[in-house]
C-alpha positions in Angstrom: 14.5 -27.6 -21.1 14.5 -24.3 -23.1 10.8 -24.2 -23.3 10.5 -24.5 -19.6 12.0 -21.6 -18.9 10.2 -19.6 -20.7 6.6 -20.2 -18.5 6.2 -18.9 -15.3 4.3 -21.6 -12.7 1.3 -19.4 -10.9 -1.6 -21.3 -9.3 -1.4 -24.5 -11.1 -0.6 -23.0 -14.3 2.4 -21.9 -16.8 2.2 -18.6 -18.3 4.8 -16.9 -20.5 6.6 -14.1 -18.5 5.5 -11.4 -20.7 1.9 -12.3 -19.9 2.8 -12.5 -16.0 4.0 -9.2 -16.6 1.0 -7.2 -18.3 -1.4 -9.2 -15.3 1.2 -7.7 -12.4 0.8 -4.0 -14.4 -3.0 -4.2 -15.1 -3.9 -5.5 -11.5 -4.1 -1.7 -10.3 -2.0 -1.7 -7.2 1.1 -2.8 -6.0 0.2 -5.1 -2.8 -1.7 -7.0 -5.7 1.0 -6.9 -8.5 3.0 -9.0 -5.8 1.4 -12.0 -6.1 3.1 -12.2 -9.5 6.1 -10.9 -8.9 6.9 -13.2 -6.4 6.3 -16.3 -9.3 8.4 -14.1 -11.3 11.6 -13.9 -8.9 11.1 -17.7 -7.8 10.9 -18.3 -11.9 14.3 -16.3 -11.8 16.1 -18.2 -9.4 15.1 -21.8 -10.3 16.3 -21.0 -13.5 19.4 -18.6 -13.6 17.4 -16.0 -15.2 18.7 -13.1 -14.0 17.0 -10.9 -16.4 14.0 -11.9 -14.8 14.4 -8.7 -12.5 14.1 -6.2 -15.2 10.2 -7.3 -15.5 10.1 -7.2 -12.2 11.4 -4.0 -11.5 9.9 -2.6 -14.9 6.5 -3.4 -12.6 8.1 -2.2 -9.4 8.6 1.4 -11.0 5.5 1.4 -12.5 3.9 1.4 -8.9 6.1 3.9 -7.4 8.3 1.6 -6.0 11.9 1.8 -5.9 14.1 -0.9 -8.4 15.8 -3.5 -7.0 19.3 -3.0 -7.2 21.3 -5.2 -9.2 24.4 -4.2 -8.2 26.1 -3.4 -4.4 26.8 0.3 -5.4 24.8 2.7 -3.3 22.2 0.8 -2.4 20.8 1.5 0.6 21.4 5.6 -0.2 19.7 4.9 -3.4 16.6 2.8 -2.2 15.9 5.8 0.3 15.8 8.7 -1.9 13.7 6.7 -4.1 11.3 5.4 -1.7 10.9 8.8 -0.2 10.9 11.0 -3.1 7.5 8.5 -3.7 6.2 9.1 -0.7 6.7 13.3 -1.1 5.7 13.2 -4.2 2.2 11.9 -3.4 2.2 13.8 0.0 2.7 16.9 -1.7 -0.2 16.3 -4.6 -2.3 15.6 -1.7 -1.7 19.0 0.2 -2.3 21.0 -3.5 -6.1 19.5 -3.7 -8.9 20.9 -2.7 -10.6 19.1 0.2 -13.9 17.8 -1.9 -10.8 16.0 -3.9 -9.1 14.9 -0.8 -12.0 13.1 1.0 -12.4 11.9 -2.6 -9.8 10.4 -2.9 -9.7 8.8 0.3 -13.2 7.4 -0.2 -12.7 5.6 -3.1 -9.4 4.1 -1.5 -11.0 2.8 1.7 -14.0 1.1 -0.8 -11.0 -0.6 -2.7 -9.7 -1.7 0.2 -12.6 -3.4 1.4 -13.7 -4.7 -2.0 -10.4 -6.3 -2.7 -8.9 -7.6 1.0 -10.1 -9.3 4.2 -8.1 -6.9 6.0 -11.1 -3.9 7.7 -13.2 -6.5 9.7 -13.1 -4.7 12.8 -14.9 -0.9 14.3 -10.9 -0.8 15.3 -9.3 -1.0 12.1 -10.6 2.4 11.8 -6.9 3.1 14.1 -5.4 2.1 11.2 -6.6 4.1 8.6 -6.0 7.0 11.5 -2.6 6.4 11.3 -1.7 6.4 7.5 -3.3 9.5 7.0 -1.9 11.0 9.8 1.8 10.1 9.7 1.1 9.8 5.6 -0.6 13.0 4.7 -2.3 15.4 6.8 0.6 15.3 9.9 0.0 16.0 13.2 -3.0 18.6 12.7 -5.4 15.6 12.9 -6.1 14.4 15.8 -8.1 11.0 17.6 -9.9 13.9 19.2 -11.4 15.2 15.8 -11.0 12.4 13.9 -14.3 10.7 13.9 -16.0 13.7 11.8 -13.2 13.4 9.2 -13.8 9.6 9.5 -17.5 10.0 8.3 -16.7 12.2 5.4 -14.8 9.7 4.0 -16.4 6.6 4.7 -18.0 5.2 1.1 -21.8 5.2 0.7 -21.9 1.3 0.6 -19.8 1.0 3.8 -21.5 -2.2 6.2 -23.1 -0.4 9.0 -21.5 -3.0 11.8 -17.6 -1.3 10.6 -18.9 2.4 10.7 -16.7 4.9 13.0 -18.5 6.0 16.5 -17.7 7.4 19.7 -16.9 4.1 21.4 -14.2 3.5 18.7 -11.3 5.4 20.0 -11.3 3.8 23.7 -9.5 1.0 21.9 -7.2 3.2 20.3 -4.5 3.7 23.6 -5.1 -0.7 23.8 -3.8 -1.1 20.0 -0.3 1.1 20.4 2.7 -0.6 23.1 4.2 1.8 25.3 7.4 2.0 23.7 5.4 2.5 20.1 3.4 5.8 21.0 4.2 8.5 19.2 5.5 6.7 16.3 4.8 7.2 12.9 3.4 3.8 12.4 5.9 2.8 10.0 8.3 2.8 12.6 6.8 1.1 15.2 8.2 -1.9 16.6 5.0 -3.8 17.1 2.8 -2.1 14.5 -1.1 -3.9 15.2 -2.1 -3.4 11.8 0.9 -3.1 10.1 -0.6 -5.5 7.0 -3.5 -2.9 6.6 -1.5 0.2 7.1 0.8 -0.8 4.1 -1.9 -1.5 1.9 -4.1 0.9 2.5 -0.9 3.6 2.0 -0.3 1.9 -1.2 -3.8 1.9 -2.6 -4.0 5.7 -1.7 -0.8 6.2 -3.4 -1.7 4.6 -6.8 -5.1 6.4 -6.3 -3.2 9.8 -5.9 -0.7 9.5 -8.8 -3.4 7.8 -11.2 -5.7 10.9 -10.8 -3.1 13.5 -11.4 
């Protein structure tokens, strides 16, 4: 039926696509806005609605993430660009504030992160967060060997003592990474441990980055 096609089914419910579509952009980050986008595109195949993917990428691009072509011309050249002209857009923003700002910043990411997702349960988690701001933003200036001081200035006032950074926390570090992985930025690992908190964490500090701008 017409009608039909014009509701979006999401958790037991039907809701109009343009309401799926401010809910996706008011969520506040993009691992979030997914939830909806994937009952968008399911919504667009069930139905033959192929302009379905103009919400969706309308939501896409407002997160910093590249469009989904809708064509076969150039698109793996023009996914790249896209994806890392994101990335050194935000990378460079980073690198122009001042380190109060920075630490900041990062703060207020790592307290989203664990109000919002199950995903920093574990002292060794802390790797993860390593990693994204290593291969992310700072590059290879910080190191495990200094990181636990940079950890502390970041971590949020409300952080659970038990998930706290401390000396013992790096001799997990070498057990996270396989051989064949060290070395690697951790988006192009093989085997990445924490690959689920990595990407999320990268996208919150992202959206946090270009929001404060």
């Amino acid at each position: 039926m017409k009608e039909e096609k014009q509701y979006v089914y999401l958790d037991g419910m039907l809701l109009c696509e343009e309401h799926l579509k401010k809910l996706a952009l008011n969520v506040g980050c993009y691992a979030q806005a997914e939830h909806y986008l994937f009952a968008l595109l399911a919504h667009g195949v069930i139905h033959g609605k192929r302009e379905v993917m103009d919400i969706v990428n309308d939501v896409r691009e407002h997160y910093g993430v590249p469009r989904i072509p809708m064509d076969n011309q150039n698109i793996s050249s023009d996914v790249g660009k896209r994806k890392d002209s994101v990335d050194d857009k935000v990378r460079d923003l980073f690198k122009k504030m001042d380190q109060e700002m920075r630490k900041k910043i990062l703060r207020d990411s790592l307290q989203y992160l664990q109000t919002n997702y199950h995903l920093f349960i574990y002292t060794r988690h802390w790797l993860g967060v390593f990693l994204v701001i290593r291969d992310r933003l700072e590059g290879e200036s910080l190191k495990q060997r200094n990181f636990e001081v940079y950890a502390n200035s970041i971590t949020p006032e409300e952080w659970p003592d038990g998930l706290k950074i401390c000396k013992n926390t790096f001799k997990n570090f070498g057990r996270e990474i396989n051989r064949e992985d060290k070395g690697e930025a951790y988006y192009d690992m093989k085997s990445n441990p924490q690959k689920e908190l990595c990407d999320t964490l990268w996208d919150i500090i992202k959206q946090m980055i270009l929001t404060t701008i």
